[in-house]
C-alpha positions in Angstrom: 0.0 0.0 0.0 2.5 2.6 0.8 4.4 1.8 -2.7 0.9 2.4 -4.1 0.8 5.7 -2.4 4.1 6.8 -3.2 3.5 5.5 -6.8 0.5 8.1 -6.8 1.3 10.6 -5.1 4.4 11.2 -7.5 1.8 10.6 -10.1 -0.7 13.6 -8.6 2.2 16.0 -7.3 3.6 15.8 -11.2 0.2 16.9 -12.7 -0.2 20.0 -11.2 -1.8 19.0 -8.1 -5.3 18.7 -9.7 -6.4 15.7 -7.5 -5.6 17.4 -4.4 -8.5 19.5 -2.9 -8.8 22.5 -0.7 -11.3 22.6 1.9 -11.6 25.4 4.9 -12.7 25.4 8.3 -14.5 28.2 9.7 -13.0 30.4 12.4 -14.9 32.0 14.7 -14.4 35.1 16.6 -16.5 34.2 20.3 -15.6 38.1 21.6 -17.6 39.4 19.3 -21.5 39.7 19.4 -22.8 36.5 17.8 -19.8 34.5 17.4 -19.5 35.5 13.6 -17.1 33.7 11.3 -13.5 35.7 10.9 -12.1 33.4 8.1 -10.8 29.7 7.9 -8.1 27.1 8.0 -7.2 26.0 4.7 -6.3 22.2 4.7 -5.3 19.5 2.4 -7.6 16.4 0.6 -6.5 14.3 -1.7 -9.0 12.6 -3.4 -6.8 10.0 -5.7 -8.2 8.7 -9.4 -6.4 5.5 -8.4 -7.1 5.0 -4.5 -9.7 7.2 -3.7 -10.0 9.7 -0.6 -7.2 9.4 1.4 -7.0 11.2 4.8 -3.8 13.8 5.1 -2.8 11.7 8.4 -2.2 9.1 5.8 -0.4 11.0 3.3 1.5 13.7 4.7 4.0 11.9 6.8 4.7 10.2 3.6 4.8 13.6 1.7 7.2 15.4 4.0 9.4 11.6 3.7 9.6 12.2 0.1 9.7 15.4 -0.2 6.7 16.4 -2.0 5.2 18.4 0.3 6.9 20.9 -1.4 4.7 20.8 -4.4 1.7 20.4 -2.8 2.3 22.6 0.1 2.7 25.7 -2.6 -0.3 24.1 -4.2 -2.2 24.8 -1.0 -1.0 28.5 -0.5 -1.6 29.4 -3.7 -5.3 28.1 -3.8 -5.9 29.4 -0.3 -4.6 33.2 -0.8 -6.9 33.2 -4.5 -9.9 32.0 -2.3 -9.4 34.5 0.4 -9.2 36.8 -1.9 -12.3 36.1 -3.2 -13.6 36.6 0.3 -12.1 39.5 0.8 -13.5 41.0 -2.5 -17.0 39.9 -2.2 -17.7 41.8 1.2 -15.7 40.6 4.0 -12.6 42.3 4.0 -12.0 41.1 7.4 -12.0 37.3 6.5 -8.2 35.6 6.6 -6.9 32.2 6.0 -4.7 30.1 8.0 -2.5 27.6 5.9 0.1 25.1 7.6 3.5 25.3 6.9 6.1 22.2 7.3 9.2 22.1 8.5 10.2 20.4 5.3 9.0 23.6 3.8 10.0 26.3 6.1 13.6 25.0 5.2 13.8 26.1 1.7 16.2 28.6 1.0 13.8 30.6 -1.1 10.5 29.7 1.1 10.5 34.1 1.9 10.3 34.9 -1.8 8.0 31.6 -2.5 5.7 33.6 -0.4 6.1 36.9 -1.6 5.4 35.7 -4.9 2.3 34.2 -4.3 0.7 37.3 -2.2 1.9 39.2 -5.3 0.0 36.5 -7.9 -3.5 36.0 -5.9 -3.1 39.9 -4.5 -4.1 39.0 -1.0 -3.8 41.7 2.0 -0.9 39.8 3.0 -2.5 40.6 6.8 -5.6 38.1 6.1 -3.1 35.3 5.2 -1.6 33.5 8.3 0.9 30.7 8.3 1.1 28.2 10.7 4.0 26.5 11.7 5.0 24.3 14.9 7.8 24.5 16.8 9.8 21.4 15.9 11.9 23.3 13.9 12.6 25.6 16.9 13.9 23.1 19.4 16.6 22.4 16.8 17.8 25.7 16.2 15.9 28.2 17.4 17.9 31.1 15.7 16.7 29.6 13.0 13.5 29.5 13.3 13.3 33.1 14.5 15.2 34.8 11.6 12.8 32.3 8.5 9.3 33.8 10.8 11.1 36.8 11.4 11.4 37.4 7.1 7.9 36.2 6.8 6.0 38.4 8.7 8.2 41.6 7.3 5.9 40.1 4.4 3.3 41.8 6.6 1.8 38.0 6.9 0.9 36.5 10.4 2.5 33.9 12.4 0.8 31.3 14.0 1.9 28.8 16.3 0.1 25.4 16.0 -0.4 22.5 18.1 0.6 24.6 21.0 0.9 22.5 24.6 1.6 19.1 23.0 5.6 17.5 22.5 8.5 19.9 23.6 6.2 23.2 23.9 8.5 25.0 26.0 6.4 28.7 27.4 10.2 30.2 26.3 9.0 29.6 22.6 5.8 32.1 22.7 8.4 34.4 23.9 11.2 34.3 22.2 9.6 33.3 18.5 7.9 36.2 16.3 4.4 34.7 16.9 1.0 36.5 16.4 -1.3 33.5 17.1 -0.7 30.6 19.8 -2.9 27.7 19.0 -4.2 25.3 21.6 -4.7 21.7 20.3 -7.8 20.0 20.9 -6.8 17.3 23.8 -6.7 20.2 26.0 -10.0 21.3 25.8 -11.7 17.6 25.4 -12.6 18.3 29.5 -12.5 21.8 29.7 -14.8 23.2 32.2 -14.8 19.8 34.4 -10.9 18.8 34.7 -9.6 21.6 36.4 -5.8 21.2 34.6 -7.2 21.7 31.1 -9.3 24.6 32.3 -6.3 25.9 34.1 -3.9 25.4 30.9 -6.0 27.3 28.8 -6.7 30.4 31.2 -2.8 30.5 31.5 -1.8 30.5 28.0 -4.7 33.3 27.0 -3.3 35.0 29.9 0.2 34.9 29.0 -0.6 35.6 25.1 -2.5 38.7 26.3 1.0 39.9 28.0 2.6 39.6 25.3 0.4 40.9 22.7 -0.6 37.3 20.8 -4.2 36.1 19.7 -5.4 32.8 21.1 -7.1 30.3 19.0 -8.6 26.7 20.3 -8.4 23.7 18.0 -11.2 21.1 18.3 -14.2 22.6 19.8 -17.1 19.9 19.6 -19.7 20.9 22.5 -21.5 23.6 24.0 -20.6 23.3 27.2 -16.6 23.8 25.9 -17.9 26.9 24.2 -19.4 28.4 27.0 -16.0 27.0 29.5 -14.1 29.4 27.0 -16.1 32.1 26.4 -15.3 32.9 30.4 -10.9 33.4 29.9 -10.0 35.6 27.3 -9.6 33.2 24.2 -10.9 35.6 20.8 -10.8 32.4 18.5 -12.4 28.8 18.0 -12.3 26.4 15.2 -14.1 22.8 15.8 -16.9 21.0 14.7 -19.2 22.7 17.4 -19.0 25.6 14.7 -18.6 24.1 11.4 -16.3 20.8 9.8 -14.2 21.9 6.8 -16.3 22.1 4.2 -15.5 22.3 0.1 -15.0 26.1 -1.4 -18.7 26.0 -2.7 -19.9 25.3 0.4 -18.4 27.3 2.5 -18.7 30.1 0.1 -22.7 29.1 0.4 -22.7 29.4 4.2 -20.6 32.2 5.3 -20.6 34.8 2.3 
């Protein structure tokens, strides 16, 4: 199976990405009145002529392995910043999109221009387009890390910090990296509001984020009890399937245009 994958996936990543599929997850904004939507995660399908949908779980790791993340990765941002554009154009100048960035990619040499030169083709407000990154990169070389983010957001683009609380998070990182979003991955919010650790966890981060000037999102909202647990600390944003699963570009056009 995974020579069938690889076979494929070399197959798909060589004809311009066309059986890969964006689709976006709402994000909402829970300070303001009504919980409106602020814009969405863009994330990755593929939906193979050969093997059918296969989940990115599935197919990343094996991406990143090979090195064809690359590809697809640019494949992504590109689609992304021409749908938020789209957004912004057709009455919501506030929307933005959040797109992942690997490690494999952040590495590039060029990945600062890569970027530039898509804002430049889609013609995105390069302030509605966020990039997400972890931190894996940081506990190898953190310099690093903070001089690639550092050329990225003099892009005028935002930073965001994913996964934030699971492997080596160290608090050092939301200090020391040029972050503009922390976000808090879902198994710490699974019992929020009845185990006091999680509920503690998140006040503290939105707490510390507020100190130092960074926007809190939470990853993986399902119920309303966890959106009413958070609307009491001072997170701004939510993304989960309390609020909407990531739908396909017509659909979500359909639902929050």
């Amino acid at each position: 199976k995974r020579l069938d994958l690889e076979k494929n996936m070399r197959y798909a990543t060589t004809n311009s990405c066309q059986e890969f599929e964006v689709y976006y997850q709402p994000i909402v904004d829970i300070s303001r009145p009504g919980d409106p939507c602020s814009g969405a995660e863009a994330l990755i399908r593929w939906n193979s002529e050969a093997m059918g949908m296969i989940s990115p779980s599935e197919f990343i790791p094996l991406a990143e392995y090979l090195g064809l993340i690359n590809p697809i990765g640019s494949f992504v941002l590109k689609e992304a910043c021409r749908r938020c554009k789209y957004w912004n154009d057709m009455g919501h100048p506030e929307y933005h999109v959040n797109v992942n960035l690997s490690v494999v990619q952040l590495l590039q040499n060029d990945i600062v221009e890569q970027i530039a030169e898509v804002i430049s083709e889609t013609g995105i407000n390069p302030k509605n387009l966020t990039l997400e990154v972890t931190e894996s990169l940081a506990i190898n070389d953190m310099n690093r890390m903070k001089k690639i983010l550092a050329d990225i957001k003099k892009l005028g683009v935002r930073v965001a910090l994913d996964d934030f609380g699971t492997g080596y998070s160290s608090l050092n990182h939301i200090r020391e990296m040029p972050i503009d979003v922390i976000k808090i991955d879902r198994c710490f919010i699974i019992d929020i509001g009845k185990d006091e650790f999680s509920t503690a966890f998140v006040k503290m981060v939105a707490e510390l984020a507020q100190t130092i000037g960074v926007h809190v999102c939470v990853e993986g909202v399902e119920t309303k009890e966890q959106v009413d647990a958070l609307k009491q600390t001072k997170i701004q944003l939510i993304q989960g399937f309390y609020f909407g699963k990531p739908l396909h570009k017509e659909e979500f056009d359909e639902k929050y245009l």
